[in-house]
C-alpha positions as CSV (number, residue, x, y, z in Angstrom):
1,X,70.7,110.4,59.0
2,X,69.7,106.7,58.4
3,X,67.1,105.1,60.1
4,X,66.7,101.4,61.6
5,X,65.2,100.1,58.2
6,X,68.4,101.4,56.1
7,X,70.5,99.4,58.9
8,X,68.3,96.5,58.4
9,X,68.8,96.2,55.0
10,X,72.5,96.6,55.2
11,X,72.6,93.4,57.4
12,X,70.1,91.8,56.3
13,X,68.1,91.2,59.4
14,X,64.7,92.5,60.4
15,X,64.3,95.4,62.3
16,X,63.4,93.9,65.3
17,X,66.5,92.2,65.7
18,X,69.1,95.4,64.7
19,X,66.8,96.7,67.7
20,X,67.6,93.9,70.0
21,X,71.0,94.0,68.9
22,X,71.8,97.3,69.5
23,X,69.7,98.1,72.4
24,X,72.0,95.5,74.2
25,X,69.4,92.8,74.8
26,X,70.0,89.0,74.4
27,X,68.8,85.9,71.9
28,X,71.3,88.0,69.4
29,X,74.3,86.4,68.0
30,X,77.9,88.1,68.9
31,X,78.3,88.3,65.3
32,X,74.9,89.5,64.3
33,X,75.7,92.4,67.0
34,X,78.6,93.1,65.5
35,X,77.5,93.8,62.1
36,X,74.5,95.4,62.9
37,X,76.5,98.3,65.3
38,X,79.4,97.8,62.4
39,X,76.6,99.1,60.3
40,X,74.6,101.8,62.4
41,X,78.1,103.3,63.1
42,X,78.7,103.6,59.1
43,X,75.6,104.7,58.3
44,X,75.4,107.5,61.2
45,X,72.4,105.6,62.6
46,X,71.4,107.2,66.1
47,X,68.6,105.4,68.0
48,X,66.4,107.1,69.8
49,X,66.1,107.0,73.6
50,X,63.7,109.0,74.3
51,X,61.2,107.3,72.0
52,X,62.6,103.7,73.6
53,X,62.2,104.5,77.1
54,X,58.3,106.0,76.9
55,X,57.5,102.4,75.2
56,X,59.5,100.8,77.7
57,X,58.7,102.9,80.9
58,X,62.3,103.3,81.6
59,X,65.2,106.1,82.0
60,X,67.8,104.3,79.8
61,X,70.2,105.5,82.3
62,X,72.5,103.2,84.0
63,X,73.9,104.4,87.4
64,X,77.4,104.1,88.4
65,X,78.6,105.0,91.9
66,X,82.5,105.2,91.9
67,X,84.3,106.1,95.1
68,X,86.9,108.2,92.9
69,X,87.7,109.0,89.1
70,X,91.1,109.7,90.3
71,X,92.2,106.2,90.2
72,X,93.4,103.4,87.4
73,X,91.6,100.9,88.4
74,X,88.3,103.0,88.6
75,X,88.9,105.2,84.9
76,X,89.1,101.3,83.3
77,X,86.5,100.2,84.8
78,X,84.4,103.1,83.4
79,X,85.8,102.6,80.0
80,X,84.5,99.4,79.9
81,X,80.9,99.9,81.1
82,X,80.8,103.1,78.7
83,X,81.5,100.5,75.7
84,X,78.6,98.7,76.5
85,X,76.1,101.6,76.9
86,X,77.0,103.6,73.6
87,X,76.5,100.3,71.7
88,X,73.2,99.7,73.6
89,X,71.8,103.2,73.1
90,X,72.3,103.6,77.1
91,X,73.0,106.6,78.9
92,X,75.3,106.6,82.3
93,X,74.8,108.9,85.3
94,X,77.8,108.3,87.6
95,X,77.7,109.0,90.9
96,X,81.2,110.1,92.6
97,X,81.6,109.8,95.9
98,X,84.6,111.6,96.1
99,X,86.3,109.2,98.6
100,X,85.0,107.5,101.3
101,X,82.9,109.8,103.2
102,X,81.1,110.9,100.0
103,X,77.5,112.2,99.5
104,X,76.0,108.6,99.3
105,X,72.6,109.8,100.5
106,X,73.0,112.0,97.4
107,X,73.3,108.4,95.4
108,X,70.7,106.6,97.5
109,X,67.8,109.3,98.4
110,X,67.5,111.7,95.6
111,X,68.0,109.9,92.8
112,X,67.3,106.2,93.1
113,X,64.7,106.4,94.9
114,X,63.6,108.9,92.1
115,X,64.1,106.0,89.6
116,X,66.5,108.1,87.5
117,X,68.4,105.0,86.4
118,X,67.3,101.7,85.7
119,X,69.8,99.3,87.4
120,X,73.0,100.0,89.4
121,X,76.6,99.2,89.1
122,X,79.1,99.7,91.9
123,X,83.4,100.2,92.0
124,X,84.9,98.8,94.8
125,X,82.0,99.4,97.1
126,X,79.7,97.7,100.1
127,X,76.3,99.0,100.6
128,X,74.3,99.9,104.0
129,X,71.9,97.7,105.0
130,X,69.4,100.7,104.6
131,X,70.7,101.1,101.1
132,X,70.3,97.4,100.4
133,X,66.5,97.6,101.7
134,X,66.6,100.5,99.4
135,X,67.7,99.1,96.3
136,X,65.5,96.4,97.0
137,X,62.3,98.7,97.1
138,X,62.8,100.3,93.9
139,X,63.6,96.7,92.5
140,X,67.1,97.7,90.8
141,X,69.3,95.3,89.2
142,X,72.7,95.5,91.0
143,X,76.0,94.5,90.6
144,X,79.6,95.3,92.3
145,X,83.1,95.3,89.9
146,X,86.2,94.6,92.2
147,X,85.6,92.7,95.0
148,X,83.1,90.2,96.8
149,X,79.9,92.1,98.6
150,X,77.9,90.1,100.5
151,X,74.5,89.1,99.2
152,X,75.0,90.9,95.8
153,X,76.6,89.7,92.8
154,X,79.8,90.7,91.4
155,X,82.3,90.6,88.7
156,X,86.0,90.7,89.6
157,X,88.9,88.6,90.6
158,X,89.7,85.8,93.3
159,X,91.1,88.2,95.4
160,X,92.9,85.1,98.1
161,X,93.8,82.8,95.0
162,X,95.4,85.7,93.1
163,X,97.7,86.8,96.1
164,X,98.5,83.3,96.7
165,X,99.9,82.7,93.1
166,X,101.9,86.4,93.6
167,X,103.2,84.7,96.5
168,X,104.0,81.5,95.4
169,X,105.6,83.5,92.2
170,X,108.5,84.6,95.1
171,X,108.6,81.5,97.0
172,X,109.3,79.7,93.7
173,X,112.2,81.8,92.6
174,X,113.5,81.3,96.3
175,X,112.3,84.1,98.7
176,X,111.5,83.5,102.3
177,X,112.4,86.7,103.6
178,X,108.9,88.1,102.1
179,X,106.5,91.1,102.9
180,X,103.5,92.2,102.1
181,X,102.2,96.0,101.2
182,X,98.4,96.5,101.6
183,X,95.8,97.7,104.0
184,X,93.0,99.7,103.8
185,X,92.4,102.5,101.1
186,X,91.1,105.6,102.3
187,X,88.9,106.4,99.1
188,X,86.5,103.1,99.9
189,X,88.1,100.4,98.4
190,X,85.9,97.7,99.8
191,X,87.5,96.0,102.3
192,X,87.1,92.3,101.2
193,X,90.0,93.5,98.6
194,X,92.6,94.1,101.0
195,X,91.5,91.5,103.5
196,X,91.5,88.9,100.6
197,X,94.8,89.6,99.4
198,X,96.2,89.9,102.6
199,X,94.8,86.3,103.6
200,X,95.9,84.7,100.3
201,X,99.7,85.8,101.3
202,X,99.2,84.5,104.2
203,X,97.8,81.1,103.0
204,X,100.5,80.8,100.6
205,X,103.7,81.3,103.7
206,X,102.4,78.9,106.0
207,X,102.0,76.4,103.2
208,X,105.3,77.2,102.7
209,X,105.8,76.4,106.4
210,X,107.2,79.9,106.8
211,X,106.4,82.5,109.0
212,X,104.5,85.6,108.4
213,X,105.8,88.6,110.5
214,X,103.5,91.2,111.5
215,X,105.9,93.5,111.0
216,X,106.4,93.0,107.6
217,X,102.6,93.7,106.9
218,X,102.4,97.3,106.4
219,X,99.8,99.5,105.0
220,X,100.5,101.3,101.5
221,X,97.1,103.5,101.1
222,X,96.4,101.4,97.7
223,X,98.7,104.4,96.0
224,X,102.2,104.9,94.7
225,X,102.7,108.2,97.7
226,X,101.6,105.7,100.7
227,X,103.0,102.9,99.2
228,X,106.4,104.6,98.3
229,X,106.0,106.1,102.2
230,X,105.3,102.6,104.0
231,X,108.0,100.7,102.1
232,X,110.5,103.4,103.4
233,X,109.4,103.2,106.7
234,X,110.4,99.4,106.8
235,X,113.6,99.7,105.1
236,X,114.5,102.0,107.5
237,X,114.1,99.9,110.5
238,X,116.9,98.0,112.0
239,X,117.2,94.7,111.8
240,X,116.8,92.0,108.5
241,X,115.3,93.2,105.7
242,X,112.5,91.5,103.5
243,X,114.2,90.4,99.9
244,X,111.0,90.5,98.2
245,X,107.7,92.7,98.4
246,X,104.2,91.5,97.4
247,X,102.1,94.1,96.8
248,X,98.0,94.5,96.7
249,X,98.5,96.5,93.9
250,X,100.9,97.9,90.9
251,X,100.3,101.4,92.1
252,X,101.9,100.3,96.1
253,X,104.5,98.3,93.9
254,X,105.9,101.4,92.2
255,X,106.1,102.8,95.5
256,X,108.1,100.1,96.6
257,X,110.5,100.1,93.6
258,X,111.2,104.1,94.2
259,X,111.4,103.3,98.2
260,X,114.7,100.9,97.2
261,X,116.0,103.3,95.4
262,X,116.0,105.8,98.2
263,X,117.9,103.2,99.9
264,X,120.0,102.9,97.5
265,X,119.0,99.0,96.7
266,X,118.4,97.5,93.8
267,X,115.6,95.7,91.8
268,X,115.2,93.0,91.8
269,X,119.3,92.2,92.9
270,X,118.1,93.4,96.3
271,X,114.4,93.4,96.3
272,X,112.5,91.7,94.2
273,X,108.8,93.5,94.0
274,X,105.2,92.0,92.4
275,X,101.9,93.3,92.4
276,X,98.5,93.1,91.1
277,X,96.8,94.5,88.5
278,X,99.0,95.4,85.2
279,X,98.6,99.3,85.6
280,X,99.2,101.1,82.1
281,X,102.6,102.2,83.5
282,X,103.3,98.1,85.1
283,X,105.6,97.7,82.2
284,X,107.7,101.0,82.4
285,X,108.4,99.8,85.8
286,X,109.3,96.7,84.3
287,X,107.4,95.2,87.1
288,X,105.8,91.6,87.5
289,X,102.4,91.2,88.5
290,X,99.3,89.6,88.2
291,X,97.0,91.0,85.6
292,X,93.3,91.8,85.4
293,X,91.3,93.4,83.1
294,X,88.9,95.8,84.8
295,X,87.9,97.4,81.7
296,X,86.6,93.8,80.2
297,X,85.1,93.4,84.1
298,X,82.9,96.7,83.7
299,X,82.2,95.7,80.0
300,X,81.2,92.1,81.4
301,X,79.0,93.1,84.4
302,X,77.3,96.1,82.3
303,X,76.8,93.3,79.4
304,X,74.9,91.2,82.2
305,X,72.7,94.3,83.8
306,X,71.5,95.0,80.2
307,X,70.1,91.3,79.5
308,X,68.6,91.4,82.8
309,X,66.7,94.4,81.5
310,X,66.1,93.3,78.3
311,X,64.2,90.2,79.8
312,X,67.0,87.5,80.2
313,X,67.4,85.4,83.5
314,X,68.9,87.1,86.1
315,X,72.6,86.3,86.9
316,X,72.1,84.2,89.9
317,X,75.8,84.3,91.4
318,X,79.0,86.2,90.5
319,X,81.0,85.9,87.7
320,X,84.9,85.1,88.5
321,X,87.4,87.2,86.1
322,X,90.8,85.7,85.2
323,X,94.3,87.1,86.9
324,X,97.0,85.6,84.7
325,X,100.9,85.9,86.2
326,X,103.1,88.5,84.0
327,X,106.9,88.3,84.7
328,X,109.0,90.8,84.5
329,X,112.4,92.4,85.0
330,X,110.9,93.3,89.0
331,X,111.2,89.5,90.4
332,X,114.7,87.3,90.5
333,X,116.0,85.1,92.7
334,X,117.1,86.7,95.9
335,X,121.0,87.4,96.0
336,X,122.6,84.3,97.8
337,X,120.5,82.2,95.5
338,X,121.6,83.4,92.5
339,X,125.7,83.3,93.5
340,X,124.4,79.9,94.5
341,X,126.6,77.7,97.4
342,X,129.6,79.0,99.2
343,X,133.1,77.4,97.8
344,X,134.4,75.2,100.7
């Protein structure tokens, strides 16, 4: 096995620096990082924590507290930040809540306050105010992927401007007769997400000077079964039906793509459907949607936890990731629009 003066030499940087570089910490250049983990990997090189954490005084451990594992959006996340901690020698102790009333005092008592971990990243999650007095005792750097918390920084989308552009995406093509799928997600999705999204729509219809009906807000659980289940339950009402869907998310848009079928309508001829994210399975679906990266998110904020600890200014604020519009075979003018005017 090579040690870190064999990697040294293969790069031709000092020790010190193939240290720095793959310990995670900053004043390294991207491409000095690269060659030196390039290297480390080739030559089997395997640093060693427990020697780097009795000089430093710390675990080497990054916690993670994820509501579930059993979703997308979480797994990618995960992926990400695990990127980052293999190539910084870092170890990751994730905490699953198993939904929303999970064990947090599990998360929060006994091992925090223990100091297991030296900073903490949170999916999709708010925090007590006796676990932000906590967090705050032990001095952890924290950070939240997927949606805004208050008083703590974060890395994820603009949750209003993205559901505006979704919107505007249907109004363009022609749509007025729009709803919207969203609404709470019972495995602790924090709440800012939905609300966000939900407000963007909204912002984007009365710009449009159109109405948003109540009725055409429904909840789809933030999964394809509620999503699939709450789309039904409004096509089966009498009375006008919606020609387009936005959805807070690709997994509640493929629930609303199988919900037309069971009605035997067609997409997009008589629903057009968009969502957000750009789910693994978004272009099976053939859907259009607004993309994120979530695995670049948890790579991003992990990225920033581990400069903080390797002596780099904090991150004051939060870091705003990109949602780019993807169009698909899902979205189309609605029906009269595309026979266009009436012969007279």
């Amino acid at each position: 096995m090579a040690g870190i003066e064999e990697v040294a030499r293969a790069t031709g940087v000092s020790t010190a620096t193939v240290s720095r570089a793959l310990r995670g910490l900053p004043n390294v250049s991207d491409k000095t990082r690269a060659a030196v983990r390039r290297a480390a990997d080739e030559l089997g090189y395997v640093a060693s924590s427990s020697a780097s954490g009795l000089a430093s005084g710390r675990t080497l451990a990054l916690g993670v507290v994820v509501p579930s594992v059993s979703r997308w959006f979480y797994t990618q996340v995960l992926e990400g930040v695990d990127s980052e901690l293999r190539a910084a020698s870092y170890d990751m102790i994730l905490f699953n809540l198993g939904g929303h009333r999970g064990d947090r005092e599990r998360v929060f008592h006994r091992s925090i306050l223990r100091k297991r971990t030296d900073a903490l990243l949170a999916l999709c999650l708010d925090f007590t105010t006796d676990e932000r007095e906590q967090l705050s005792s032990v001095g952890h750097p924290t950070i939240v992927v997927g949606g805004p918390v208050m008083g703590l920084r974060s890395v994820g989308i603009d949750e209003e401007a993205t559901a505006r552009a979704a919107t505007e995406h249907l109004l363009a093509l022609g749509h007025t007769d729009i709803a919207h799928l969203g609404g709470e997600d019972e495995e602790g999705l924090n709440s800012q997400v939905p609300i966000g999204r939900q407000r963007g729509f909204a912002q984007a219809m009365r710009a449009a000077g159109l109405p948003v009906r109540p009725e055409w807000i429904i909840p789809g659980g933030f999964t394809l079964p509620a999503g699939r289940a709450a789309m039904n339950r409004l096509l089966d009402r009498p009375g006008p039906r919606p020609t387009a869907v936005f959805a807070g998310s690709d997994e509640m848009a493929f629930g609303a793509i199988l919900a037309a079928a069971d009605h035997g309508l067609r997409v997009p001829d008589d629903l057009s459907v968009i969502g957000i994210d750009d789910h693994d399975h978004a272009a099976s679906f053939g859907l259009t949607t607004m993309a994120q990266s979530p695995f670049q998110q948890g790579a991003q904020a992990t990225r920033i936890l581990l400069d903080e600890l390797g002596g780099g200014e904090p991150l004051p604020g939060s870091v705003l990731a990109p949602a780019t519009l993807v169009v698909r075979s899902s979205t189309a003018p609605p029906r009269a629009a595309q026979r266009g005017p009436s012969a007279t």
